[in-house]
Backbone as XML, in Angstrom:
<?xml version="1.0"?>
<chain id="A" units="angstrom">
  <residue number="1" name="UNK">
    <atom name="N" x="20.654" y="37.060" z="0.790"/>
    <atom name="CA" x="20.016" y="36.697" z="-0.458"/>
    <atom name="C" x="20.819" y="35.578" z="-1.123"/>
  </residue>
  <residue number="2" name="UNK">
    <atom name="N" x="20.182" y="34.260" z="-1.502"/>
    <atom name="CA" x="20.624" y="33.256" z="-2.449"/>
    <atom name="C" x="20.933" y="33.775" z="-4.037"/>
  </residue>
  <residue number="3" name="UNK">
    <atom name="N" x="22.173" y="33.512" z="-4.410"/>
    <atom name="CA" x="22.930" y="33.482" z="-5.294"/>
    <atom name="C" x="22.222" y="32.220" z="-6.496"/>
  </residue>
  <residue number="4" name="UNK">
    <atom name="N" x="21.489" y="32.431" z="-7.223"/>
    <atom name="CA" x="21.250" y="31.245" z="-8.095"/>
    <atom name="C" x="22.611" y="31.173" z="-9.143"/>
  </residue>
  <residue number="5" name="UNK">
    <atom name="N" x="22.373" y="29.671" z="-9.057"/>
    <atom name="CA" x="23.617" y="29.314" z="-10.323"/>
    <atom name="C" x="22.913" y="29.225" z="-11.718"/>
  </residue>
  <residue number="6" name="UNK">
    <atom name="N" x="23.574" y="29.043" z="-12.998"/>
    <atom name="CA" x="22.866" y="29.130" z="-14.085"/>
    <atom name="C" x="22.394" y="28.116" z="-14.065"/>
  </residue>
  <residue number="7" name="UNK">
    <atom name="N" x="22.115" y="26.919" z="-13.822"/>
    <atom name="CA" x="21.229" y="26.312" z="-14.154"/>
    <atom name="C" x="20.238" y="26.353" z="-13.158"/>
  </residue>
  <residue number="8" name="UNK">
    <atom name="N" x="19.917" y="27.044" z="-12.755"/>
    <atom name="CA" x="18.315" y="27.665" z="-12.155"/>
    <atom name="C" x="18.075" y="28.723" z="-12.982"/>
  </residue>
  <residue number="9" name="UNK">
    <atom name="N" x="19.000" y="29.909" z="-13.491"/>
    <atom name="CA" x="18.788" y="31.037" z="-14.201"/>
    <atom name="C" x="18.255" y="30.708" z="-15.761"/>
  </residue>
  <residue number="10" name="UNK">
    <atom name="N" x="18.866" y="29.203" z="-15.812"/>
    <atom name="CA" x="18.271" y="28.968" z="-17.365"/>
    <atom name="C" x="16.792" y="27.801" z="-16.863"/>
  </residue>
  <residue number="11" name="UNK">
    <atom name="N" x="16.027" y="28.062" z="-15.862"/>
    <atom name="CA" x="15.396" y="27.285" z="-15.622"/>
    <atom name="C" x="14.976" y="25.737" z="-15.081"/>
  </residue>
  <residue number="12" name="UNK">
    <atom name="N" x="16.300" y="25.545" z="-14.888"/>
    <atom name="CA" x="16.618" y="23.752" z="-14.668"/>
    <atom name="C" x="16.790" y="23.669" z="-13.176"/>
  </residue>
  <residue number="13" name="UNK">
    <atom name="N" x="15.775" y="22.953" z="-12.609"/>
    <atom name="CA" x="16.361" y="23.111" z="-10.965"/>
    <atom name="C" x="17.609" y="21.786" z="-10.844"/>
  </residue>
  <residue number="14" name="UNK">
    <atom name="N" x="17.974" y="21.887" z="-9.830"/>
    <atom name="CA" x="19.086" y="21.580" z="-9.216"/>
    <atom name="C" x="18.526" y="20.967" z="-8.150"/>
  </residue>
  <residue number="15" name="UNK">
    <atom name="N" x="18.985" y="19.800" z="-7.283"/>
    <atom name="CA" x="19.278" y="19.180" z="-5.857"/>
    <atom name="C" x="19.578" y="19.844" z="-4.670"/>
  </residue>
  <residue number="16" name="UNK">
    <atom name="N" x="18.890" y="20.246" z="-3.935"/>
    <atom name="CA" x="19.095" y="20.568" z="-2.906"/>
    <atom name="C" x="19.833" y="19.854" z="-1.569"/>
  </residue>
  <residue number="17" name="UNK">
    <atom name="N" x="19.162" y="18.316" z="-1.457"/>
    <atom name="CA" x="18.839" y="17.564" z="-0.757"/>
    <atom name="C" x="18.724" y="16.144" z="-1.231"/>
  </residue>
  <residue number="18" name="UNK">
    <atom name="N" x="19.421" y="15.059" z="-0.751"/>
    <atom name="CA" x="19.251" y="13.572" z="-1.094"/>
    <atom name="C" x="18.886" y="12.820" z="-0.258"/>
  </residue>
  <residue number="19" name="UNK">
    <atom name="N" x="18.396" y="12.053" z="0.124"/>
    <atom name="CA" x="18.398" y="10.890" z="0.900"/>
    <atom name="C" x="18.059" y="9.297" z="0.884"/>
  </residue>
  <residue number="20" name="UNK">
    <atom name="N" x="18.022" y="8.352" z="1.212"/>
    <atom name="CA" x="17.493" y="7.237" z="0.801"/>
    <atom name="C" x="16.762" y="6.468" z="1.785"/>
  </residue>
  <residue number="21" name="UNK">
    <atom name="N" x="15.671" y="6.299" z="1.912"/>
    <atom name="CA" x="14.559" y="5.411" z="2.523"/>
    <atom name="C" x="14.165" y="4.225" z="2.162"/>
  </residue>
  <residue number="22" name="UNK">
    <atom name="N" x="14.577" y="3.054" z="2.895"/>
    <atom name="CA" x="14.456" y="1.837" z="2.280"/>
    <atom name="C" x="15.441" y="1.520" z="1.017"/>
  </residue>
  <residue number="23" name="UNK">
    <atom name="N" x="14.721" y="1.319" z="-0.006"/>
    <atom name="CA" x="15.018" y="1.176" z="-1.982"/>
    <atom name="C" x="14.697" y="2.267" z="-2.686"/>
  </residue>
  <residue number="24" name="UNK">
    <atom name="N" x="14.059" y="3.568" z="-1.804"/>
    <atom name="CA" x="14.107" y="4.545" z="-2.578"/>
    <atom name="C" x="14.813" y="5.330" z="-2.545"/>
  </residue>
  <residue number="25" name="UNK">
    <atom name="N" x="15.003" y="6.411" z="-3.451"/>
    <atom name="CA" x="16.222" y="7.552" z="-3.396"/>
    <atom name="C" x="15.154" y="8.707" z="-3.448"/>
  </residue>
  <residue number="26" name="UNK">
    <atom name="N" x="15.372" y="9.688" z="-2.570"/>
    <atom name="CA" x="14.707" y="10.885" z="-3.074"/>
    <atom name="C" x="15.431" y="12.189" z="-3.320"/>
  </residue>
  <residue number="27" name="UNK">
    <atom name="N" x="15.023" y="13.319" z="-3.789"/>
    <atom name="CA" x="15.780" y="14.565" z="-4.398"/>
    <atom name="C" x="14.728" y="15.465" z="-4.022"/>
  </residue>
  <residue number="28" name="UNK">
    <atom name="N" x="15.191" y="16.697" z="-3.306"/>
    <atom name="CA" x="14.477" y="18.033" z="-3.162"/>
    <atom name="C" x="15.024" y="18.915" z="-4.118"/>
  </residue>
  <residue number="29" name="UNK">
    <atom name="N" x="14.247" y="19.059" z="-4.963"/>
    <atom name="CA" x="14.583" y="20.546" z="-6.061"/>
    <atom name="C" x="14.433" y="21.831" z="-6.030"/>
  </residue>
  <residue number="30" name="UNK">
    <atom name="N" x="15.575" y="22.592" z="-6.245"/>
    <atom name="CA" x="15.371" y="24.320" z="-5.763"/>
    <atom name="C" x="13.746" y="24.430" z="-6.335"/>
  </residue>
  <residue number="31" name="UNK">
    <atom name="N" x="13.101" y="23.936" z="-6.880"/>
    <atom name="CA" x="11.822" y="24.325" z="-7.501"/>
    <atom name="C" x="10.834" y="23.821" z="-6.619"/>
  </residue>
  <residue number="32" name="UNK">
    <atom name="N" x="10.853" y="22.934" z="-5.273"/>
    <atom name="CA" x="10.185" y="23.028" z="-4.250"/>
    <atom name="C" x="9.791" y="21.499" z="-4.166"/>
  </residue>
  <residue number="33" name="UNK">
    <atom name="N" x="10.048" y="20.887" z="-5.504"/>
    <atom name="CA" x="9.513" y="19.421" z="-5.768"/>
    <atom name="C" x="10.112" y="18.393" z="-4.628"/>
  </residue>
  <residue number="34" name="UNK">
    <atom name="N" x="9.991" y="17.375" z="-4.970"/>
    <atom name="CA" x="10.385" y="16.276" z="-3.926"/>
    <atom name="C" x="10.581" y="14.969" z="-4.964"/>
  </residue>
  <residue number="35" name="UNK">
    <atom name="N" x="11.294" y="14.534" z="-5.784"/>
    <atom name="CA" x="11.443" y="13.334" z="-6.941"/>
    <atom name="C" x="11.755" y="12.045" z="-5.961"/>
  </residue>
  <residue number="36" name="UNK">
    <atom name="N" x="10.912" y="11.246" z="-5.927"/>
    <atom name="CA" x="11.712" y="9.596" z="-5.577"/>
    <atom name="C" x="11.756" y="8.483" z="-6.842"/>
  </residue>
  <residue number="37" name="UNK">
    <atom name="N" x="12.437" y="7.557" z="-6.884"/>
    <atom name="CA" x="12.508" y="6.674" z="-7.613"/>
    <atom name="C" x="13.126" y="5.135" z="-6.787"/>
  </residue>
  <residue number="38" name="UNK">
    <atom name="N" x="12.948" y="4.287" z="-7.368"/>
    <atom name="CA" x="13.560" y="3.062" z="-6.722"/>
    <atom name="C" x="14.705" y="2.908" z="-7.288"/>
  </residue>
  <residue number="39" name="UNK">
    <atom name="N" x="15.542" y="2.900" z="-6.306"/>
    <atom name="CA" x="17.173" y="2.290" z="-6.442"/>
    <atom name="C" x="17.287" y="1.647" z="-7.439"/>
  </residue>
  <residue number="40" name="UNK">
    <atom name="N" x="16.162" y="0.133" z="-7.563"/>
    <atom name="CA" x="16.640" y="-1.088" z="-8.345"/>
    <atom name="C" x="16.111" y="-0.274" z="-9.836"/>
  </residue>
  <residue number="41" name="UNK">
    <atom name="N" x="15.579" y="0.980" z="-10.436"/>
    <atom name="CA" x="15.971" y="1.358" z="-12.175"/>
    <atom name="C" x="17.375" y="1.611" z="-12.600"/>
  </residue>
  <residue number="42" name="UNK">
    <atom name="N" x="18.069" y="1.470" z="-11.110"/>
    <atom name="CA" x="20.007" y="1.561" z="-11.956"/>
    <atom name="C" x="20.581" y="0.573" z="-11.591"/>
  </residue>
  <residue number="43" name="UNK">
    <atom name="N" x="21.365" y="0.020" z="-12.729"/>
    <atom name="CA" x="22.082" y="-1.598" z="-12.071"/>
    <atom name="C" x="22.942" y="-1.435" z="-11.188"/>
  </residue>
  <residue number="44" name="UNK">
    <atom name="N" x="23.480" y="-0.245" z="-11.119"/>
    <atom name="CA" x="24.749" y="-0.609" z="-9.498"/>
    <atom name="C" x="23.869" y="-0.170" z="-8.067"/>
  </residue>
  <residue number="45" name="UNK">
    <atom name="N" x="22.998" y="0.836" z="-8.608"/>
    <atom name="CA" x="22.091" y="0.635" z="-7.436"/>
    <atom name="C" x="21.405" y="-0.472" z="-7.095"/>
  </residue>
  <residue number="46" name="UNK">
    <atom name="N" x="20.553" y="-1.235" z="-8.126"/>
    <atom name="CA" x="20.274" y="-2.313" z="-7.635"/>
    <atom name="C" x="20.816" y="-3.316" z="-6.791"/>
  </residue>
  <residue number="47" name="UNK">
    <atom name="N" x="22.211" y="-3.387" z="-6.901"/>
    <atom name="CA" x="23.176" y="-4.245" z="-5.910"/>
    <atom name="C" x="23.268" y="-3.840" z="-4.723"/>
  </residue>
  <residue number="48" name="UNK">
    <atom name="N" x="23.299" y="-2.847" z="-4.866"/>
    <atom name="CA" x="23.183" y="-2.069" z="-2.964"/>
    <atom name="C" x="22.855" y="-2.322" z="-2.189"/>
  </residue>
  <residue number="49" name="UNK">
    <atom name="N" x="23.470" y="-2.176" z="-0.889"/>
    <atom name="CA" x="22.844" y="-2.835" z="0.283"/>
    <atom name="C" x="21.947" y="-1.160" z="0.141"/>
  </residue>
  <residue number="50" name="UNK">
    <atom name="N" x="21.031" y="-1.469" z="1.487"/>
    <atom name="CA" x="20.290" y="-0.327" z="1.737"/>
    <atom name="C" x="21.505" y="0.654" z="2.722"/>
  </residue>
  <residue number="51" name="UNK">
    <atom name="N" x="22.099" y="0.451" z="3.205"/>
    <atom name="CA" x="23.086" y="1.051" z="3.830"/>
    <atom name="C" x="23.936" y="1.520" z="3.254"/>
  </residue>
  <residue number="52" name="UNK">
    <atom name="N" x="24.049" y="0.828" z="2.189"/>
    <atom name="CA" x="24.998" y="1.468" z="0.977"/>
    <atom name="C" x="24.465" y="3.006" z="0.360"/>
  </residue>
  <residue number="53" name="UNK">
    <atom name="N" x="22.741" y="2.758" z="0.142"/>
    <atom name="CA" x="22.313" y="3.211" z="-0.780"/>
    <atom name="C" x="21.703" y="4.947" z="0.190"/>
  </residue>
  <residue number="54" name="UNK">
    <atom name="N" x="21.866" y="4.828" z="1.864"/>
    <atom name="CA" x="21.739" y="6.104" z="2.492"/>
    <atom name="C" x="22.973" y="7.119" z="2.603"/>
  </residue>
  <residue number="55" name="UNK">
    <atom name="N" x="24.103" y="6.611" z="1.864"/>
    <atom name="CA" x="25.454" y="7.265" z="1.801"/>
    <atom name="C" x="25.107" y="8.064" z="0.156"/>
  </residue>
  <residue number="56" name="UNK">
    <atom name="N" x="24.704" y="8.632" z="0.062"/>
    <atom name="CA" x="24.276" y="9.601" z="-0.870"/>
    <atom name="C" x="24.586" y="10.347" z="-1.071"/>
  </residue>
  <residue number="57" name="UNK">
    <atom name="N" x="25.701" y="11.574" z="-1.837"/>
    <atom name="CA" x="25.555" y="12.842" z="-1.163"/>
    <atom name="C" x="25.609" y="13.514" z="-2.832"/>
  </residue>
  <residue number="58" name="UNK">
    <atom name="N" x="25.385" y="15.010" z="-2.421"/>
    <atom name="CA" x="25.210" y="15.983" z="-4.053"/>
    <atom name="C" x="26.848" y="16.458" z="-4.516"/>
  </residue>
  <residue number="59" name="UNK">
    <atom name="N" x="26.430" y="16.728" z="-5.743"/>
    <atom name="CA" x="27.670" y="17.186" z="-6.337"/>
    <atom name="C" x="26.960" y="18.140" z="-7.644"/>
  </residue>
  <residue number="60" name="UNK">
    <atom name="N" x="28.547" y="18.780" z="-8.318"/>
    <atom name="CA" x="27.689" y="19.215" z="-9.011"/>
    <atom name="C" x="27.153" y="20.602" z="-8.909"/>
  </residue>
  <residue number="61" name="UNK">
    <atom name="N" x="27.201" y="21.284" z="-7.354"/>
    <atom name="CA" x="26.084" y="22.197" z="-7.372"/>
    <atom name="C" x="24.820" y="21.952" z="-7.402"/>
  </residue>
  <residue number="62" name="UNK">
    <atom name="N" x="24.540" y="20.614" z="-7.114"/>
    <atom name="CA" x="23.157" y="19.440" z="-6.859"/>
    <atom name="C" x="22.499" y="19.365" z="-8.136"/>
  </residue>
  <residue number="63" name="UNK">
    <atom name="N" x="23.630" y="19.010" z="-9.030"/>
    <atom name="CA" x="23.314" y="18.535" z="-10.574"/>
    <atom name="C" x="23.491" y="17.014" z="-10.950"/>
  </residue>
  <residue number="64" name="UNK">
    <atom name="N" x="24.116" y="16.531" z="-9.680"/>
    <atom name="CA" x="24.169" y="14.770" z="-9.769"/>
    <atom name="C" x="24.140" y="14.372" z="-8.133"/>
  </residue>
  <residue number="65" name="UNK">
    <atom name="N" x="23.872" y="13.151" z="-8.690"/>
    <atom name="CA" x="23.936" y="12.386" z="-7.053"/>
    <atom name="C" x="25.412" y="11.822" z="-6.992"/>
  </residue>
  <residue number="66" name="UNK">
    <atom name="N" x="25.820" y="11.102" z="-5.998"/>
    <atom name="CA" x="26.940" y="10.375" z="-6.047"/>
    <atom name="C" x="27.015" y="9.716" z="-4.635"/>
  </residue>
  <residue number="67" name="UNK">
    <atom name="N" x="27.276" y="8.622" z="-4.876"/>
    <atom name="CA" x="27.706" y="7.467" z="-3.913"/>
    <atom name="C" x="29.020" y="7.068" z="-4.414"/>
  </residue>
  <residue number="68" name="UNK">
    <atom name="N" x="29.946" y="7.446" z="-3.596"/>
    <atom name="CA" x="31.348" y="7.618" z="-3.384"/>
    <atom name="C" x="31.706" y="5.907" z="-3.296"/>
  </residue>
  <residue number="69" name="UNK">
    <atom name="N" x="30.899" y="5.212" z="-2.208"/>
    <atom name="CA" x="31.379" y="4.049" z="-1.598"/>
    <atom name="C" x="30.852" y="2.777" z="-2.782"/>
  </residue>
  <residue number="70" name="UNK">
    <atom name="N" x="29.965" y="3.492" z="-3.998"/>
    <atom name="CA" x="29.529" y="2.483" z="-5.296"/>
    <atom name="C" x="30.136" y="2.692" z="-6.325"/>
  </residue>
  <residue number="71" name="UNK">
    <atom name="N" x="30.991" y="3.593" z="-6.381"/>
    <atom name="CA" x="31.486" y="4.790" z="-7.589"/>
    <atom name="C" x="30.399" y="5.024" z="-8.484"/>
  </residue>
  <residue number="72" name="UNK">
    <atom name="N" x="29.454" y="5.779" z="-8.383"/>
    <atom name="CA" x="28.093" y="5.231" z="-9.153"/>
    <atom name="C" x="27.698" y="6.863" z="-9.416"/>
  </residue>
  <residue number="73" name="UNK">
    <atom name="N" x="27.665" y="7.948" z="-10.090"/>
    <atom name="CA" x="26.581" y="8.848" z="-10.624"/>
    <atom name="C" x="25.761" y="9.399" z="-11.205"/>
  </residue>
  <residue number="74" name="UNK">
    <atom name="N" x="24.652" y="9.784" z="-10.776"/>
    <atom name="CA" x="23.397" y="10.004" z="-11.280"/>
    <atom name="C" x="22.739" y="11.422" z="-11.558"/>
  </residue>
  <residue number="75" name="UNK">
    <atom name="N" x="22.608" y="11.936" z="-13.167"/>
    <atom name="CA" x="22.200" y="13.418" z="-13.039"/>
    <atom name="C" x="21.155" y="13.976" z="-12.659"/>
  </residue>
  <residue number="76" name="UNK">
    <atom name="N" x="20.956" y="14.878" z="-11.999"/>
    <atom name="CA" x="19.633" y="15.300" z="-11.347"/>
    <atom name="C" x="18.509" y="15.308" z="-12.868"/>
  </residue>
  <residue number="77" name="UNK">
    <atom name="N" x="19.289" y="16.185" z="-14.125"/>
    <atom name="CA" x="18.021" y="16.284" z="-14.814"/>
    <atom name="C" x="17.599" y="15.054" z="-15.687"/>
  </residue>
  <residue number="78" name="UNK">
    <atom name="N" x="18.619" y="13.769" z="-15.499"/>
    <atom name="CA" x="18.549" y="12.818" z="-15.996"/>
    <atom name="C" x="17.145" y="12.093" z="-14.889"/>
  </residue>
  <residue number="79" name="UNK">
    <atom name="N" x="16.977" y="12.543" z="-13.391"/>
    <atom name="CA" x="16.093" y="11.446" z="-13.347"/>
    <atom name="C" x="14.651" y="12.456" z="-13.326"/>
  </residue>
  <residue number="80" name="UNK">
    <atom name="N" x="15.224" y="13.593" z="-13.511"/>
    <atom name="CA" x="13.664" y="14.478" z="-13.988"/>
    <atom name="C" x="13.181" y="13.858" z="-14.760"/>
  </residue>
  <residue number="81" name="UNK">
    <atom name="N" x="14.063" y="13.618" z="-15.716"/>
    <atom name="CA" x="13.336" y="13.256" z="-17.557"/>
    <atom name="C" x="13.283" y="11.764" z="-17.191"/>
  </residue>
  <residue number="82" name="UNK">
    <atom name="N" x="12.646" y="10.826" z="-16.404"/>
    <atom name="CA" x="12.870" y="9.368" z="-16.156"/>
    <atom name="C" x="14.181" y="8.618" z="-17.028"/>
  </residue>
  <residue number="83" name="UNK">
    <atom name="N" x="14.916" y="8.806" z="-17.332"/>
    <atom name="CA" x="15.853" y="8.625" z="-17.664"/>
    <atom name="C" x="16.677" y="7.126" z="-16.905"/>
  </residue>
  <residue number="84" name="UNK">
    <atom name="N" x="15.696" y="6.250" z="-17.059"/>
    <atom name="CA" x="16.642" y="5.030" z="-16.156"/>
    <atom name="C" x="17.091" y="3.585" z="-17.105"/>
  </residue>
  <residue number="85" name="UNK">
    <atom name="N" x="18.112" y="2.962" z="-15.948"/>
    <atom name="CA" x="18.734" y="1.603" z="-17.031"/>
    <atom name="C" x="17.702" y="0.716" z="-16.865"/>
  </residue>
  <residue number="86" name="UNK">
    <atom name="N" x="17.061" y="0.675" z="-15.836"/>
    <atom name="CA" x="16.123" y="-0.678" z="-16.231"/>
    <atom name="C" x="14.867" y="-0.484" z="-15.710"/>
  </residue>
  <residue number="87" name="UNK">
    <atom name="N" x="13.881" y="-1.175" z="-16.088"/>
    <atom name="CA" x="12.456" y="-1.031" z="-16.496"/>
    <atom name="C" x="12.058" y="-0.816" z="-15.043"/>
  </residue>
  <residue number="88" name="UNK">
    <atom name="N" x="11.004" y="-0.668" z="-15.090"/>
    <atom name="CA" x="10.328" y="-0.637" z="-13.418"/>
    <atom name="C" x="9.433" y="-1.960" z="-13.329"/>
  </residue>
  <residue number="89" name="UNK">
    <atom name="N" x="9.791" y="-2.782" z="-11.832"/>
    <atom name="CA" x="9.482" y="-3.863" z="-11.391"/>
    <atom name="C" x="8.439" y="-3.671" z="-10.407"/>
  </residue>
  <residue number="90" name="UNK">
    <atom name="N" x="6.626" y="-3.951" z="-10.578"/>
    <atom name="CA" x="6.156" y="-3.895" z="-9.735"/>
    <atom name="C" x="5.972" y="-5.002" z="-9.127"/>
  </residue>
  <residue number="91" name="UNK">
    <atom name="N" x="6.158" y="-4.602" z="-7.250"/>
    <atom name="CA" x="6.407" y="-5.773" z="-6.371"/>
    <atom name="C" x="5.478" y="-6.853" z="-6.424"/>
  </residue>
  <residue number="92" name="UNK">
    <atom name="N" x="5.662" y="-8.090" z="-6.051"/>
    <atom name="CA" x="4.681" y="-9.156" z="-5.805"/>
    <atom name="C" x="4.475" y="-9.124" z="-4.691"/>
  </residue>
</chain>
């Protein structure tokens, strides 16, 4: 049997799972969801190579992201709540 931590017990899911495809980042949430967003709404992500940006890993208890090799972190419930530095760019 899984042990929930309090922030599932107070309702807030948590990160299971990260990965990055292309410019996107995605997040699996103990709540079953699947969140992506594009790299380029955070400015150090935006600089990223894409190789940079598949070195991903959780922390936290999968309450933030972190890329070790950008020094760069990101809170899980921060990108629930869209919570980003810069606007969203749709492609040409």
């Amino acid at each position: 049997m899984k042990l929930k931590n309090k922030k599932e017990e107070l309702g807030e899911p948590t990160a299971i799972k990260a990965w990055a495809a292309g410019r996107m980042i995605y997040v699996e949430l103990t709540d079953g969801r699947i969140v992506g967003f594009p790299a380029d709404r955070f400015k150090i992500l935006s600089r990223a190579t894409d190789a940079q940006l598949k070195k991903v890993t959780l922390r936290l208890n999968g309450f933030a992201l972190r890329w070790e090799n950008l020094d760069e972190d990101i809170t899980v419930p921060g990108i629930i709540a869209g919570n980003f530095q810069l606007p969203f760019k749709i492609a040409s």
